[in-house]
C-alpha positions as CSV (number, residue, x, y, z in Angstrom):
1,X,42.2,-14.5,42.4
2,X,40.9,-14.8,38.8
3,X,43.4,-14.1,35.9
4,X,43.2,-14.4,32.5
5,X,46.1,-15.7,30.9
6,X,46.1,-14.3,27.0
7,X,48.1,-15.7,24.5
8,X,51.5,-14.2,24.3
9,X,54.6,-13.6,21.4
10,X,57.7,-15.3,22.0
11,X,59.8,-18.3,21.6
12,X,57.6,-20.7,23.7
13,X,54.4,-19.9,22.9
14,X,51.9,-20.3,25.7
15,X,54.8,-20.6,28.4
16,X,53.0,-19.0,31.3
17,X,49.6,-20.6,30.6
18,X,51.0,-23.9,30.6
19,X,53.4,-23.4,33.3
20,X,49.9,-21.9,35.7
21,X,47.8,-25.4,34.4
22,X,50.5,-27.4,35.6
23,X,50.4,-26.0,38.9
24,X,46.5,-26.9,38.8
25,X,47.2,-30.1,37.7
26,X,49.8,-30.7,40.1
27,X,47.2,-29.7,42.9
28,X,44.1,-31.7,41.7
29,X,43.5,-34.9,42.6
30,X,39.7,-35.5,40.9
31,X,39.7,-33.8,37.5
32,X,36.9,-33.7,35.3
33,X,37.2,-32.7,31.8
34,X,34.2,-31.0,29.9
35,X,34.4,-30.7,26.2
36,X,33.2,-30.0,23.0
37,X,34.1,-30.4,18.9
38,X,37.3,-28.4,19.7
39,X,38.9,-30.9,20.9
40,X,38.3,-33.3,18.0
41,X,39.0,-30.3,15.5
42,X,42.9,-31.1,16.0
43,X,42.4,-34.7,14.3
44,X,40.9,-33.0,11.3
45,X,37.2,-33.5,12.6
46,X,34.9,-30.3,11.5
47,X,33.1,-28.5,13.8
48,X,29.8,-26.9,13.5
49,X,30.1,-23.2,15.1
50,X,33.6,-21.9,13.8
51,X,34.5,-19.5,11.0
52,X,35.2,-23.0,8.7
53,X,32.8,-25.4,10.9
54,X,29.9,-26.9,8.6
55,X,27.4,-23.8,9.9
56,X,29.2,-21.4,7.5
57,X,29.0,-24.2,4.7
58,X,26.2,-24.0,2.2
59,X,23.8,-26.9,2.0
60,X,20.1,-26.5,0.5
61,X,19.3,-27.5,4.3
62,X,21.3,-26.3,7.2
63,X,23.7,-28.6,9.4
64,X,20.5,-28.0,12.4
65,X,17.8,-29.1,10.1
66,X,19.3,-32.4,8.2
67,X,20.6,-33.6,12.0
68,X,16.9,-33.4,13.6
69,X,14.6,-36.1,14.3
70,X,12.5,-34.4,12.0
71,X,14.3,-34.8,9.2
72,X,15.4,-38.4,10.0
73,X,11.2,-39.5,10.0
74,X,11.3,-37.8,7.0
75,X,13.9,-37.7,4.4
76,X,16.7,-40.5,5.9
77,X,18.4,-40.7,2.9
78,X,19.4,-36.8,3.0
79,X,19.9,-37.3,6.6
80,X,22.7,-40.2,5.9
81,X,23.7,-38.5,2.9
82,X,25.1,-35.5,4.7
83,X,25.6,-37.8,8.5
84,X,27.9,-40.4,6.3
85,X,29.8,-37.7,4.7
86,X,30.3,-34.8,7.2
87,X,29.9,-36.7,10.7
88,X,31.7,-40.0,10.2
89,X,35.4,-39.7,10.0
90,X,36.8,-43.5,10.9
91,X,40.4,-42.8,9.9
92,X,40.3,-40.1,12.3
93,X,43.4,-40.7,14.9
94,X,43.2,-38.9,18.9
95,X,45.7,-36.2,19.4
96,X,47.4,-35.0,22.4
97,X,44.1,-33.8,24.0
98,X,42.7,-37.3,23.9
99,X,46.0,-38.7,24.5
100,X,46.9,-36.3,27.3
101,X,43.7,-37.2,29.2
102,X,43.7,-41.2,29.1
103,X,47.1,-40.3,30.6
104,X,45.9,-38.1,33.5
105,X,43.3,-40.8,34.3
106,X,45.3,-43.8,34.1
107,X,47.5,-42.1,36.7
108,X,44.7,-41.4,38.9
109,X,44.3,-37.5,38.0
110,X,41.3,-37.6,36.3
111,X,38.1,-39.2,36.9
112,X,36.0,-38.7,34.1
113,X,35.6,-37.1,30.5
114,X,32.4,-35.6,29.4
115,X,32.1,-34.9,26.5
116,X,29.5,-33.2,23.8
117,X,31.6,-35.3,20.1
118,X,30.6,-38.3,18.7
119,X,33.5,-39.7,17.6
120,X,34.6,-42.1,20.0
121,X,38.1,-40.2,19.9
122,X,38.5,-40.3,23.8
123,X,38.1,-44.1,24.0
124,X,40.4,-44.7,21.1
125,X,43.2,-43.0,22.9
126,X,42.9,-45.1,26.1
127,X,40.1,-43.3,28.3
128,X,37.5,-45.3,30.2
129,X,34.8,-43.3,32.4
130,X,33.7,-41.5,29.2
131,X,30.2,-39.8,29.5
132,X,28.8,-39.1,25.9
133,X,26.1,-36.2,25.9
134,X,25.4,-37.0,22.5
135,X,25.9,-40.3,22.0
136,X,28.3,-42.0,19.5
137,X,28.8,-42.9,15.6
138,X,30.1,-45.8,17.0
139,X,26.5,-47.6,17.9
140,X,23.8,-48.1,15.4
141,X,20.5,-49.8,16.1
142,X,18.2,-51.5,14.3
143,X,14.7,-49.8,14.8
144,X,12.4,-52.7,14.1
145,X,14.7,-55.5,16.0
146,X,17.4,-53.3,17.9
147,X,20.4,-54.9,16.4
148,X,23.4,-53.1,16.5
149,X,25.6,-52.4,14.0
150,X,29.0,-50.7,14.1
151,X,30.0,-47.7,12.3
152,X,31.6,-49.3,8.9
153,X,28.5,-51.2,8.1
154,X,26.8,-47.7,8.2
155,X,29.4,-45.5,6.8
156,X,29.9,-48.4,4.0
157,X,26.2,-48.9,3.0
158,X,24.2,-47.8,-0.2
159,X,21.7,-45.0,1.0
160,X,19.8,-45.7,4.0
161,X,21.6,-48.7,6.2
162,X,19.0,-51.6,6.7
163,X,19.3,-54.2,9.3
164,X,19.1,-58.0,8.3
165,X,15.5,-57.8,9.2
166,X,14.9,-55.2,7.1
167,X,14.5,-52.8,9.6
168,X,15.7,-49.3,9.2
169,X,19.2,-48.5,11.6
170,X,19.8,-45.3,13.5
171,X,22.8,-44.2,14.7
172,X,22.9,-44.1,18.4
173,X,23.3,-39.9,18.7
174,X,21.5,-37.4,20.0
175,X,19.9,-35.8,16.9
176,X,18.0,-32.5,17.4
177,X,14.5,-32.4,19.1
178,X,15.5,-35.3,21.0
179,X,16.2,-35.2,24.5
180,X,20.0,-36.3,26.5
181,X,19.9,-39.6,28.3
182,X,19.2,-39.0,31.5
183,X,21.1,-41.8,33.3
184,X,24.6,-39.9,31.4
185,X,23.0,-36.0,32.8
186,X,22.9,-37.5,36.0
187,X,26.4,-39.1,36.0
188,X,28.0,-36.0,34.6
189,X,26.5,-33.7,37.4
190,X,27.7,-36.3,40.0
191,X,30.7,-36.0,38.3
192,X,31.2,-31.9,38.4
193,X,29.8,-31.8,41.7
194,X,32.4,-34.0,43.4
195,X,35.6,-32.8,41.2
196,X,38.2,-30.2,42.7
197,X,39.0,-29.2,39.3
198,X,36.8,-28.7,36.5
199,X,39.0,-28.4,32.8
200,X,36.3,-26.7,29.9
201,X,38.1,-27.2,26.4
202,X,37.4,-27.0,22.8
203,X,33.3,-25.6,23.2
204,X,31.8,-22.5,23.0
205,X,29.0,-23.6,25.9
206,X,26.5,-22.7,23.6
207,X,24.6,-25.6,23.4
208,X,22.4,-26.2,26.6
209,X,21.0,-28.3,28.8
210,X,24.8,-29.6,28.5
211,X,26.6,-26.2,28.6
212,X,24.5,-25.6,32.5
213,X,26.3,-28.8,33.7
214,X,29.3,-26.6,34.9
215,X,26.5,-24.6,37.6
216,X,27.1,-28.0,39.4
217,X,30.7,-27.1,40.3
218,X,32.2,-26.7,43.4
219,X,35.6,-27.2,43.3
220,X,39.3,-25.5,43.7
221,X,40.0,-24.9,40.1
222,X,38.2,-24.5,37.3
223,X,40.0,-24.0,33.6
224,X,38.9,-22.5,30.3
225,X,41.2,-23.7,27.0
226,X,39.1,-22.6,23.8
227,X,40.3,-21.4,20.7
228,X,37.6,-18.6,21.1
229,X,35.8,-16.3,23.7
230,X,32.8,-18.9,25.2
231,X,29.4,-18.1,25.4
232,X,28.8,-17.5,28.6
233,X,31.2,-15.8,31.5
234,X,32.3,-18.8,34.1
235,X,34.7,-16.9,36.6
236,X,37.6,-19.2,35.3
237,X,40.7,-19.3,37.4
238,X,42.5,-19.8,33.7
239,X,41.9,-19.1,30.5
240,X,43.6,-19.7,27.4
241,X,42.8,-19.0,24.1
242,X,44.4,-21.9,22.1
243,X,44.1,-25.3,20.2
244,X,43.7,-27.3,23.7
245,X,45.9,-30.3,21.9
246,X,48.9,-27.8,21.7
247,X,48.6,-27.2,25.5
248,X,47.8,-30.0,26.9
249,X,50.5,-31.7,24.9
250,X,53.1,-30.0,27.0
251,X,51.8,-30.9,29.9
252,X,53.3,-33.6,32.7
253,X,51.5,-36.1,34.7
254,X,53.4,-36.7,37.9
């Protein structure tokens, strides 16, 4: 029977959603979590699509544009001017979403974490079988010689980062008009395919091909926690509309 659990007043906020996800939880034995820049938002990493996310923010080029291939070829030094500034947060720390989920895999509960963020968030708190749609901040390439370079080399250069060689470096992410990886597509779909319960947090499921990876699910349970209504209708068992760091923070792993 699908229910939606909507946020209620009181003095434990949440208590029935939580207390139904546990239950889940408790009942799951291969959980794959799906998610998107909500999750990071919680460590004071902007999104793109909310009310305050860098879409609503004026630039003389929008967020879409500067974070193309397009623009890269073209004009790299915007492109790292804004990418330096508004994607690369190193002092950024996990919080109990990341924290909660190295946690359910280390005990067995989960066996992987897709996610859409860049940030490298998920591995930083512990988590190992991490697919990154888009890549990470985290690996930088030379393009002439293919050396890589972490992200404080980039984040600390003048202007355009150069390799040694002289070559221009690239960030290892997914940058508009470029296509996913397809070894990670097909690991993720494996992954939702053979999971009995499929956790959606922290994206609106806007952005596709990655937002049709759920399609591929089959399982017992499949969970919605987003601040706000998704994009597209899923027939979740759950839903809850709140910071998904504030409920899974109150969850056990037994």
């Amino acid at each position: 029977m699908k229910e939606s659990l909507l946020r209620k007043e009181g003095k434990n906020m949440y208590e029935e959603e939580v207390k139904k996800l546990q239950e889940i939880i408790d009942d799951s034995s291969n959980i794959v979590f799906f998610g998107g820049a909500g999750v990071s938002t919680e460590s004071s990493i902007p999104d793109f699509r909310s009310a305050d996310g860098l879409y609503h923010q004026q630039y003389k080029y929008s967020p879409e544009q500067i974070v193309s291939h397009s623009f890269f070829m073209r004009n790299t030094e915007g492109f790292y001017e804004f990418y330096k500034e508004k994607m690369m947060f190193l002092d950024a720390e996990p919080n109990p979403a990341h924290l909660k989920l190295a946690e359910l895999e280390e005990a067995g509960k989960l066996s992987a974490v897709i996610t859409q963020n860049i940030d490298g968030l998920h591995q930083a708190a512990g988590s190992r079988n991490v697919l990154e749609l888009h890549g990470s901040i985290h690996r930088n390439y030379c393009q002439k010689c293919g050396k890589f370079y972490d992200a404080a080399y980039v984040k600390n250069s003048e202007g355009i980062p150069v390799c040694e060689c002289g070559g221009r470096i690239k960030p290892d992410v997914v940058l508009y008009e470029e296509g996913l990886d397809s070894h990670v597509i097909q690991e993720s779909i494996q992954a939702i395919s053979r999971a009995d319960t499929l956790i959606i947090g922290g994206t609106s499921l806007i952005v596709y091909p990655a937002a049709g990876f759920i399609d591929y699910f089959r399982g017992k349970h499949l969970v919605v926690i987003n601040k706000s209504a998704t994009a597209r209708e899923v027939g979740a068992e759950l839903t809850i509309a709140a910071p998904i760091g504030e409920i899974l923070g109150q969850i056990q792993v037994r």
